[in-house]
N, C-alpha and C positions, 0 to 999 in steps of 0.2 A: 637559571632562569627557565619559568617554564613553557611551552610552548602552545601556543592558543589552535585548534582548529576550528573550525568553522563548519558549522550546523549546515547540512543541504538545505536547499530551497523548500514547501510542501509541493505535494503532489495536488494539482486541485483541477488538471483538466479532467472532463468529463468522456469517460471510456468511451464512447460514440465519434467523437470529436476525431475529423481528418487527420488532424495532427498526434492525435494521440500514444499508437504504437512510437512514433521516434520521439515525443517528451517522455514517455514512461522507460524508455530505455536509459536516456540522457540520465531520469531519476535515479533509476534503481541502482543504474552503476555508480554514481552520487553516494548512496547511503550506502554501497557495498563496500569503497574508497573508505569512509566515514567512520565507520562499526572499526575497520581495519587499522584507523588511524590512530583509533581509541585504546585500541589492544596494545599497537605498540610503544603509545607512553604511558601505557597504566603500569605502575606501581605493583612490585611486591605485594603481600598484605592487603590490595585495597579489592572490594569487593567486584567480581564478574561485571562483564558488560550482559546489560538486559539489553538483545536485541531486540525483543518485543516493543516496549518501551520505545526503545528510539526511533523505530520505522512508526509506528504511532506520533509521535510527535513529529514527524513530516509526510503528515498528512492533513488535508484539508478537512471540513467540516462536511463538506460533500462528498467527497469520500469514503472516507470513515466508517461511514454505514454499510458499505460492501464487506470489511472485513471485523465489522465489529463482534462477531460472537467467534475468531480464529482464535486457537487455543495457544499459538505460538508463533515464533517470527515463520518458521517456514512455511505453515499453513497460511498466513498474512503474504506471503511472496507469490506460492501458490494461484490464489486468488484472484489477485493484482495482474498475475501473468494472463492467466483465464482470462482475466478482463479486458487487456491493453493490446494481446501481442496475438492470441491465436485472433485467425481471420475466418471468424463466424457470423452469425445474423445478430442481431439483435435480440432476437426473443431466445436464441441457442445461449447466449450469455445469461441473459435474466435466470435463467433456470437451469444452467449447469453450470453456474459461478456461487449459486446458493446463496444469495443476498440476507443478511439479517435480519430477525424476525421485524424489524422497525420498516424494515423497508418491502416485506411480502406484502402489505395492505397494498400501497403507492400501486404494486407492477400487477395486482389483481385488479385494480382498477382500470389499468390503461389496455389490459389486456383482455377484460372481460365486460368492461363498461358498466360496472354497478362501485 
C-alpha cells in the first residue's frame, strides 16, 4: 500500500505583514519536511524530485512574482528569506530581493509617484 503525504499549505502572506517572518518559517520548514518526504518514498527508476517545481506550487499568486524569474529551488529560498526573515525597511527589500521584471513597473510607481 502506498503511502499518501500531503502537499503544504501556499505561502500567501504578504512580506510586510507583522506576522510574516514566523508564517514563512512555519512554511519553508513545511516544504523542506515535504521535498524530504518525497525522496524517501520515491522509487528506484522513477524520475528526480524537481524542487523548483514544488516550492512553486506552494506558492500563492501574490507571491510568485517575487521569485518568478529564480533560476532554481535555491535561488527561489534565497529570495523568499530576503523577503520574510532578515529585518530590513521596506524599500531595502524592494530592491535587494530583486523583484521580477512584472513587478519593477508596480515598486517604481510607489516609489517615485509616476
Amino acid at each position: 500500500m502506498e503511502k499518501l503525504v500531503l502537499r503544504p499549505k501556499e505561502l500567501s502572506v504578504q512580506p510586510e505583514a507583522p506576522e510574516a517572518p514566523r508564517i514563512f518559517n512555519f512554511w519553508l520548514r513545511t516544504v523542506e519536511d515535504f521535498i524530504a518526504s518525497l525522496r524517501d518514498y520515491r522509487k528506484e527508476g522513477e524520475p528526480e524530485i524537481n524542487n523548483k517545481r514544488i516550492i512553486i506550487s506552494c506558492l500563492s499568486p501574490y507571491v510568485f512574482p517575487y521569485v518568478e524569474q529564480a533560476v532554481d529551488y535555491e535561488r527561489i529560498v534565497e529570495t523568499l528569506i530576503c523577503l520574510y526573515k532578515e529585518e530590513k525597511s521596506r524599500l531595502y527589500k524592494v530592491f535587494a530581493c530583486k523583484p521580477s521584471a512584472g513587478t519593477d513597473r508596480i515598486y517604481s510607481r510607489i516609489f517615485t509617484g509616476t
